[in-house]
C-alpha positions as CSV (number, residue, x, y, z in Angstrom):
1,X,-14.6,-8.0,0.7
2,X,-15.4,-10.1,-2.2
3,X,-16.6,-13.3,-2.3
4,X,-18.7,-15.1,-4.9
5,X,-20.6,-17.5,-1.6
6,X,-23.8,-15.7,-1.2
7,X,-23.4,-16.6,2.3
8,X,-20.3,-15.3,3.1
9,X,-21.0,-12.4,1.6
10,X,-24.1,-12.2,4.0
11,X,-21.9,-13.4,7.5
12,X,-19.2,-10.3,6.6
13,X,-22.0,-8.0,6.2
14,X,-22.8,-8.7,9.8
15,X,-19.6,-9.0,11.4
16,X,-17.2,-6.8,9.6
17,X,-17.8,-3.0,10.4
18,X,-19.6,-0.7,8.4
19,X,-16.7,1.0,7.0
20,X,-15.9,-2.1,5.0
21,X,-18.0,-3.0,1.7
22,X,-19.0,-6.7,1.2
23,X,-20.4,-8.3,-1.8
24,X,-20.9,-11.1,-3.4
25,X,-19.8,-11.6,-6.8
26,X,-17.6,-14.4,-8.6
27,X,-15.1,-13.0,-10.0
28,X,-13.5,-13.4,-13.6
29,X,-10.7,-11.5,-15.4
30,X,-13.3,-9.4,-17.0
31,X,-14.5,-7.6,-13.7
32,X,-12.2,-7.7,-11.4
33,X,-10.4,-4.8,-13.1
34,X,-13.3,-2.6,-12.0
35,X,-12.7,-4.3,-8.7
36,X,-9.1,-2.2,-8.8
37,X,-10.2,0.8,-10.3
38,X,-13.4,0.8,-7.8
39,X,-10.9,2.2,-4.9
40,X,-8.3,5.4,-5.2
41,X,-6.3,3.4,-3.3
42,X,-6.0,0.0,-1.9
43,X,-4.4,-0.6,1.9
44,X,-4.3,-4.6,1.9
45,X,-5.1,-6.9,-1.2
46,X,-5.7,-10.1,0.3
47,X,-6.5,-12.7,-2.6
48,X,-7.5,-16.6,-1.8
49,X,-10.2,-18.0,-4.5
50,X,-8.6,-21.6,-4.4
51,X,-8.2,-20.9,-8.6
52,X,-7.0,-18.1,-10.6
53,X,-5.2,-16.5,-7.7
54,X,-2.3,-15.5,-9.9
55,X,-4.2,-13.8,-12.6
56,X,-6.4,-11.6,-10.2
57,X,-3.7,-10.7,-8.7
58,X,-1.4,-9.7,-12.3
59,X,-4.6,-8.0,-13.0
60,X,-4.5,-5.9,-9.2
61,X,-1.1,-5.3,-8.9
62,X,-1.0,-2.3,-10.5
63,X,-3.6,-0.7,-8.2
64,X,-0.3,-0.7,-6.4
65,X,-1.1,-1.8,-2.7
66,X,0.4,-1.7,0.7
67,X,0.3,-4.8,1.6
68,X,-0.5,-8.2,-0.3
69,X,-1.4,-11.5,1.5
70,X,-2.0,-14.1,-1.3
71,X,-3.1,-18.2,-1.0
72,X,0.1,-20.1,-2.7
73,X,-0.4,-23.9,-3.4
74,X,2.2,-25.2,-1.5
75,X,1.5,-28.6,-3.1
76,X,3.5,-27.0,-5.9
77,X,6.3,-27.2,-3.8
78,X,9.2,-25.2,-5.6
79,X,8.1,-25.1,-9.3
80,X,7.5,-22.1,-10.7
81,X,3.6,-22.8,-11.7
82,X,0.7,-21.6,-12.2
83,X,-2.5,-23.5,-13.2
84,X,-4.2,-22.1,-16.7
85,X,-7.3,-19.2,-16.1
86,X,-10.6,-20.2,-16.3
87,X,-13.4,-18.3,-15.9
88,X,-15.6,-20.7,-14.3
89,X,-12.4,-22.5,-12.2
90,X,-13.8,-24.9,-9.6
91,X,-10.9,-26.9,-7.4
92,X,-12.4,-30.0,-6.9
93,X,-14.0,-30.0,-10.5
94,X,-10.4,-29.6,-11.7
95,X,-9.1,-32.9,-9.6
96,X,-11.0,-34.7,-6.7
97,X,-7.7,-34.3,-4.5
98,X,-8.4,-30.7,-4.8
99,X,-4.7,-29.9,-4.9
100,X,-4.7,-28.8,-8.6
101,X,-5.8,-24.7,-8.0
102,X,-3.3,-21.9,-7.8
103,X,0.3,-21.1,-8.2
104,X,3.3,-21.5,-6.5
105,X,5.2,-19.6,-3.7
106,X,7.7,-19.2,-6.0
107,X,5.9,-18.3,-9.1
108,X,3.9,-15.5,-6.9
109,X,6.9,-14.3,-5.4
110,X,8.7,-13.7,-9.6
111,X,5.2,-12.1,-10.2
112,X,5.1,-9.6,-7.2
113,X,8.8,-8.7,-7.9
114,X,7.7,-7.9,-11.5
115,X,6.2,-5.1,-9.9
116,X,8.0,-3.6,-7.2
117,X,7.1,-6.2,-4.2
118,X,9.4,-8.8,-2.5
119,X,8.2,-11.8,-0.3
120,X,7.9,-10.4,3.4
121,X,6.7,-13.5,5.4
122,X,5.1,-16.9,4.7
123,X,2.4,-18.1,7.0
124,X,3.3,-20.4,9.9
125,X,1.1,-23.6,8.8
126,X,2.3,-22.6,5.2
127,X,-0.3,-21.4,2.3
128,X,-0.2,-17.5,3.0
129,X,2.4,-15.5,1.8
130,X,2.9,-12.0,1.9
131,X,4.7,-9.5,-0.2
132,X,5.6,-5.3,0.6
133,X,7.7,-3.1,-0.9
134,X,10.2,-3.6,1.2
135,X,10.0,-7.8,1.1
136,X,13.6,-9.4,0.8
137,X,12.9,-12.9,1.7
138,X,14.1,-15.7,-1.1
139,X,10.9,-17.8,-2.0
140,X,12.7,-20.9,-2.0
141,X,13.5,-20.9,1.6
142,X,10.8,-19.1,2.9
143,X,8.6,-22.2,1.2
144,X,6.6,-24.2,3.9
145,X,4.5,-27.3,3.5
146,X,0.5,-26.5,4.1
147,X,0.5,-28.1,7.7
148,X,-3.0,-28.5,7.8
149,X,-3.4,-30.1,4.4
150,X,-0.7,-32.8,5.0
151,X,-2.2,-33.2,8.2
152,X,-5.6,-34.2,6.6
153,X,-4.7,-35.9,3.6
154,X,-1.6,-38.0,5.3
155,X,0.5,-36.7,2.5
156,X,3.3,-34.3,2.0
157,X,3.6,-32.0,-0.7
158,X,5.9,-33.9,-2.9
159,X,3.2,-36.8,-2.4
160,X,0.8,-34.1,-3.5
161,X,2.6,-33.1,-6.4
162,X,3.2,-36.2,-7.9
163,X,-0.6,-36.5,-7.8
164,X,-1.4,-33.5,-9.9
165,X,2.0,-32.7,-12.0
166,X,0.6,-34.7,-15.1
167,X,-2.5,-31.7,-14.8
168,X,-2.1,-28.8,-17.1
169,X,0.6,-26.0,-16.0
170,X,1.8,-22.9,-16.9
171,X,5.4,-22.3,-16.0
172,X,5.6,-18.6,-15.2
């Protein structure tokens, strides 16, 4: 585990068992390559830094894992976007909605295919998704709404999106 909060870093120490190495570190395209090459192999990449999701994860993919779980910004709904890397990528810096961080379902789900991985199941309250080998769902329909965001904002994604769309994109 990874995480760039000092005391997060400190709670999964104490919680997580022994068998599973914790630090803190903030990661930036630069170092999280040795975060790849660090392990022979890797069982479960599970990627959620409310940013540059997409570019870790280009940059761990070819670690080739079992299993990927990895944040999508369902306030993207179904464009095929990322937002632009930066190193120092803060969410609520970006836009005070905090709905500008990211990628899309569907632009995660072109990336993992890229390399061998096809969508296997979206979280329930939308915002998870997860890709194996053996993945055959169609990101378009397998796209839910974060529940949870709508549900504290009072918005729905295509409310959301409006918001941010004028921001800075990558179409990927």
């Amino acid at each position: 585990m990874i995480d760039g909060d000092r005391c997060r870093a400190t709670l999964g120490k104490k919680l997580l068992p022994s068998s599973i190495e914790v630090r803190s570190e903030f990661l930036n395209l630069q170092n999280i390559v040795a975060v790849g090459a660090h392990f022979a192999k890797l069982g479960v990449l599970s990627i959620d830094v409310d940013g540059n999701d997409y570019w870790f994860l280009e940059r761990l993919l070819p670690s080739s894992p079992e299993l990927i779980c990895v944040e999508y910004n369902a306030s993207f709904g179904h464009e095929c976007v990322t937002v632009p890397y930066d190193a120092a990528f803060m969410r609520h810096t970006k836009h005070s909605s905090g709905w500008y961080h990211g990628a899309s379902l569907v632009a995660l789900a072109k990336l993992c295919s890229s390399f061998g991985y096809g969508l296997a199941a979206v979280s329930a309250g939308g915002g998870n998704a997860f890709f194996t080998r053996s993945g055959s769902l169609d990101a378009q329909t397998a796209f839910r709404e974060c529940t949870l965001r709508n549900a504290l904002s009072k918005t729905s994604a295509r409310q959301q999106w409006e918001t941010i769309r004028h921001l800075s994109l990558i179409k990927v």
